[in-house]
N, C-alpha and C positions, 0 to 999 in steps of 0.2 A: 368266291365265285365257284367252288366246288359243285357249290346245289346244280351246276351246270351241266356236271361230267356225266350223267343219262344219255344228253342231248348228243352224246356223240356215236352214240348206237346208230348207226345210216339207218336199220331198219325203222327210227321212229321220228327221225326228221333228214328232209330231202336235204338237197346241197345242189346250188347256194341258197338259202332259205333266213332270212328274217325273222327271226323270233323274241319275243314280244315277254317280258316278264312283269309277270299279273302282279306281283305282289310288291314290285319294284312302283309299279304305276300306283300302285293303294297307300307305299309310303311317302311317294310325292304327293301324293292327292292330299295326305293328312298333313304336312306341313304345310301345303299352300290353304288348308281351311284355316292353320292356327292362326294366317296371316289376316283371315277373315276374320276371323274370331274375337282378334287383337285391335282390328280397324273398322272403320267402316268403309274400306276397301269392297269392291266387286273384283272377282279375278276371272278373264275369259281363257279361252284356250286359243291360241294361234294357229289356225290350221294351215298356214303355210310352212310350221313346222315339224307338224305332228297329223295327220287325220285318218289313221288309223281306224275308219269308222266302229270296225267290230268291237271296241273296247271302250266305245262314248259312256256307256253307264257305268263305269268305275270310277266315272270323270265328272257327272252333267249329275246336276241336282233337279233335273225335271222330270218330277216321276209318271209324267206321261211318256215319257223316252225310255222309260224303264231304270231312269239315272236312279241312283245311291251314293252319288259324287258330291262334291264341293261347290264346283265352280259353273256360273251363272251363264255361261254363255259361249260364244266364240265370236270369233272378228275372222274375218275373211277379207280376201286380197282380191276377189273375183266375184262376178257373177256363180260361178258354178259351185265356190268356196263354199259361199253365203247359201249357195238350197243345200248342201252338205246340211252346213249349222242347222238350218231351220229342220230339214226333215231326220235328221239324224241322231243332231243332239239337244235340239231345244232349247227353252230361256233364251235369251238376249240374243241380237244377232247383229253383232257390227261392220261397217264393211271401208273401206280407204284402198284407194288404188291413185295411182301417178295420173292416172287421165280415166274419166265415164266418158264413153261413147251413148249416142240418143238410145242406142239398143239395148247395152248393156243396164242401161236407166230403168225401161221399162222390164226387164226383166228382174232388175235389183230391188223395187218399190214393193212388189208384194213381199217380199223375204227379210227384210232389214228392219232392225228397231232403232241403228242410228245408221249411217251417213256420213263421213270424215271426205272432204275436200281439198286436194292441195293446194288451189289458186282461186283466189277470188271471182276471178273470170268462171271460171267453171259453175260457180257457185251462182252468178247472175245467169248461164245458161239454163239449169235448170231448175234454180226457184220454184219457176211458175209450173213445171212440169212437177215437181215435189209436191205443193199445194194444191195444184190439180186433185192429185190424185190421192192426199189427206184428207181432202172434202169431201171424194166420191166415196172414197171409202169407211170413211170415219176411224181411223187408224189415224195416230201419232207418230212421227217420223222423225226424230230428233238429227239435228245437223248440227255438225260440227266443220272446224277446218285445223290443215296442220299447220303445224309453224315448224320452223326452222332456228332454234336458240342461237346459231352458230358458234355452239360448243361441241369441240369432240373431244373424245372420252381415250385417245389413243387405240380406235379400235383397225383391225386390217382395212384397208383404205377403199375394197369393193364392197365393204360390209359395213359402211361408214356412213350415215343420211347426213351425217353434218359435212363432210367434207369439202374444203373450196370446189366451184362448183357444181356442187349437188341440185338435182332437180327437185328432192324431194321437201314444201314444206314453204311455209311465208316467210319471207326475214323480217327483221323487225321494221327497217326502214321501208316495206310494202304494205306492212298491218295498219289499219287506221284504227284511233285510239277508238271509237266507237266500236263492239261488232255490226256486221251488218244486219236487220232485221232479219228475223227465220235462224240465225247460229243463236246456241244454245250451249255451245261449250267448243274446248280446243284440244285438241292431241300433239304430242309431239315424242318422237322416235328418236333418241340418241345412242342407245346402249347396246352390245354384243358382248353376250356372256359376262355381263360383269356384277360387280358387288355392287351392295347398299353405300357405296361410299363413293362410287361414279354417280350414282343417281342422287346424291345430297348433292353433288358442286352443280349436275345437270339441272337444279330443281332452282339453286340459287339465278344458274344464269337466265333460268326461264323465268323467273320472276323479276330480275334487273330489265330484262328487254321488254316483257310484255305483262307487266302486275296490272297496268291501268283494264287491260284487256281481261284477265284470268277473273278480275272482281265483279265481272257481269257473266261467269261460267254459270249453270248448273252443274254441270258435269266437266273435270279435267281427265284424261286419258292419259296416264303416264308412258303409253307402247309398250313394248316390250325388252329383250334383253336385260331381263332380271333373271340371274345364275342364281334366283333362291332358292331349290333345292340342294345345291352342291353344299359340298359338309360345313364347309368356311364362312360360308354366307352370312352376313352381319343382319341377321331379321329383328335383331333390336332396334338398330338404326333403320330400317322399312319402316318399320311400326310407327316410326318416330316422324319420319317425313311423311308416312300416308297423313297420321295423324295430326301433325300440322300444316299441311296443306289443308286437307279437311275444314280443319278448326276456322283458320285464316280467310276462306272464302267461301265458306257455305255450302260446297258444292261436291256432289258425287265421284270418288274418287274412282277409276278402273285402272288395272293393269291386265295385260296381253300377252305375259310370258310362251312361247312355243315351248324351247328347250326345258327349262325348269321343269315343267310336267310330265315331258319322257326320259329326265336327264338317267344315263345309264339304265333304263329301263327296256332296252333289245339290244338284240347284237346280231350279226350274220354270220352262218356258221358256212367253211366252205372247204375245199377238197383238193388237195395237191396233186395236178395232171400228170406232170413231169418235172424231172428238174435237168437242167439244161448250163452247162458249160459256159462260161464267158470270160469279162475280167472277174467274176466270180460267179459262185453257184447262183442261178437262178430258178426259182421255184414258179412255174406258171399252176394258176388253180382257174380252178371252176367259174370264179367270181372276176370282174373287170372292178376296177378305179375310176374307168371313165364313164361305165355305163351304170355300174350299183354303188361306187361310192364315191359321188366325184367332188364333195368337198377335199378330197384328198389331195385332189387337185389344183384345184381351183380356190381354195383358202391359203396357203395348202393346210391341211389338217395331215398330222400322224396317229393312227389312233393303236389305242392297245390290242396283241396281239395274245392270244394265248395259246396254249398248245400242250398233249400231255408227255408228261416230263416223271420217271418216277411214277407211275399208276396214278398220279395226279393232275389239275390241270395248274400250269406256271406260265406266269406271263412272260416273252417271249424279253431279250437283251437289246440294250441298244449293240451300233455296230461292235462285233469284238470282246463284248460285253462276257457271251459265253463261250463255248468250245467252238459252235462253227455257226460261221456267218452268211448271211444268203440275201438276195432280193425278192422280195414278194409280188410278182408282177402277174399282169392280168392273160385272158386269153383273145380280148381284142387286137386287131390289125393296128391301132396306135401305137408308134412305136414308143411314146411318155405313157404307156399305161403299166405304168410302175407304183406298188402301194408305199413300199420303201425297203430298207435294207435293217435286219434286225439282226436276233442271233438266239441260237441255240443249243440247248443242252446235246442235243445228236443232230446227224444229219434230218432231216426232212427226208420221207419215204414216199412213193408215188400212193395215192389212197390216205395218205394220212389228211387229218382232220384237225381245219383251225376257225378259232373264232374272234374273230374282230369286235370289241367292244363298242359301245356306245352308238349302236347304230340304229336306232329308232328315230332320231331327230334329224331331220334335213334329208338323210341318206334316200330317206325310202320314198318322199315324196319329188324327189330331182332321178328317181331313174329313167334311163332312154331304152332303146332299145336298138343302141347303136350296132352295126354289124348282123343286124337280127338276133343280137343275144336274146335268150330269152330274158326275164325278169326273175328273180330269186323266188321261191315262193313265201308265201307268210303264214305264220304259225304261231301257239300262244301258249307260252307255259303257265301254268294255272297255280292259282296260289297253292293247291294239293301235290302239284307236280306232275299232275299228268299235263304229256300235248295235244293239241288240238290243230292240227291242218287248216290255215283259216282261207286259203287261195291258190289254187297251182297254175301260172301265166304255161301259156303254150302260142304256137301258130297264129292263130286266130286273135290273138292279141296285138300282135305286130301286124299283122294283114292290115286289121282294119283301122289303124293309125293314115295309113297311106293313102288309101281311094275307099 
């Protein structure tokens, strides 16, 4: 992480600021091609976890978008997701949310290449409203619907689509062995952050409940939470299940990964206020946990911390770990806006300069602007190493949120 230690010159990146590593994103990008390369897998991009627009052509292999990337498409969670995809990045544009309103319908019909439905019912609402507007337009509109395997993978239980009572997805006992006329394939979402070894037993139980169904797919949608970039990742075993699935049912295989395409590819760098007296030293900075990183929270997630140590940059100790220990807390009025409690080669100084890992995926798409914080700005380290300022949030930001 050294290539990093530039970035701490204040004069050439703001604080709290987002920044974005180009070359990090080009070596994800090339593993998830070999996955393409190896299968006849399709890989989209998730933009509920990643939609960093300014950097879709490192990513989008649609050279009308300017892409030079890999991957075919994106799936969106929204109406607003999905004109992202279409105007931003190009190829394929898929889209699955928990409930379509009539509005969201008509807005979603010109921008989409497929259609994921959670409940049947939905799917007899708008039908007719789907082929409407196939006919008019002479566009293809592939539908699909989710199921529900009722297999979980041991993932945190708010981050869990299988979990008892989950809304999201058909159980088996709701699926009729036929699909219904107009679906054309299935999706289904079990994994966070995990290996090719959750998604073989996932793949098993999704064929034990609903084989009779998967054998009239075109196309199967594996979702997302595949941790295939991370170093450990068994992309033998992917290969092996894209490409038996494939084989076994004739049918076009997609994955949706978000994280895998940014995984450690940004981080937020941020600024020690003050530190402050307690049951122990407390470090307030620039950045909040509840407004810029609040998986921290809310998972909870600890993420790495770094800091320079020695004219270098060293990741920071668990508690006691080094000489002095401290809490990393934020500067909103929450009194849980705490990042966590680490430790250090030295005290922590008022000005000094720290940067939190992994913070491209989930972080930067769930910021608020709780308290009127402002928003971190975002920036792009370039595979040459020079940065590039890509956004600086101000007033006017937060204003126009409210009225």
């Amino acid at each position: 992480m050294n290539h990093l230690f530039p970035l701490l010159d204040p004069a050439r990146v703001p604080s709290p600021c987002f920044v974005l590593d180009e070359a990090r994103l080009l070596a994800n990008a090339a593993i998830l091609q070999t996955v393409q390369a190896r299968t006849p897998a399709r890989i989209l991009l998730a933009l509920k976890g990643y939609a960093a627009w300014a950097t879709f052509p490192l990513l989008s292999r649609d050279a009308a978008k300017g892409g030079r990337g890999p991957l075919h498409g994106t799936c969106a969670s929204s109406v607003d997701e999905a004109r992202l995809g279409r105007e931003e990045f190009g190829g394929e544009v898929h889209a699955f949310a928990a409930g379509w309103s009539d509005a969201d319908m008509d807005e979603l019909l010109p921008l989409a290449d497929h259609i994921v439905f959670n409940s049947l019912a939905q799917w007899e609402h708008f039908r007719p409203r789907v082929a409407a507007y196939c006919a008019a337009s002479g566009r293809r509109i592939d539908c699909g619907l989710r199921i529900n395997p009722e297999h979980s993978e041991g993932a945190v239980a708010i981050y869990n689509p299988c979990s008892p009572g989950s809304r999201l997805g058909i159980r088996p006992r709701h699926m009729p062995e036929r699909l219904p006329d107009g679906i054309s394939g299935l999706h289904f979402h079990t994994l966070c952050e995990q290996g090719a070894d959750a998604l073989d037993r996932t793949l098993h139980a999704v064929e034990r409940h609903f084989g009779a169904q998967l054998a009239q797919c075109r196309w199967i949608n594996f979702g997302g939470g595949h941790h295939i970039t991370r170093e450990d990742y068994d992309i033998d075993l992917l290969c092996a299940c894209i490409t038996r699935m494939a084989n076994r049912y004739g049918a076009q295989i997609y994955l949706e990964p978000g994280e895998a395409v940014a995984l450690d590819a940004g981080w937020l760098t941020a600024t020690v206020l003050d530190v402050v007296e307690a049951d122990m030293p407390i470090a307030i900075l620039d950045t909040s946990a509840a407004c810029h990183m609040p998986d921290v929270l809310e998972m909870p997630y600890r993420p790495r911390v770094l800091a320079v140590e020695d004219g270098r940059l060293a990741c920071a100790g668990e508690a006691g770990e080094k000489h002095w220990t401290c809490r990393l807390a934020g500067k909103s009025c929450l009194a849980g806006d705490v990042i966590g409690e680490y430790s250090f080669a030295a005290p922590l100084a008022v000005g000094q300069r720290l940067i939190f890992c992994d913070m491209a995926i989930y972080s930067m798409v769930k910021t608020t602007t709780f308290n009127g914080l402002r928003l971190p700005g975002i920036g792009l380290l370039q595979a040459d190493g020079a940065f590039r300022l890509l956004h600086a949030f101000g007033y006017e930001d937060f204003r126009n949120r409210l009225s």
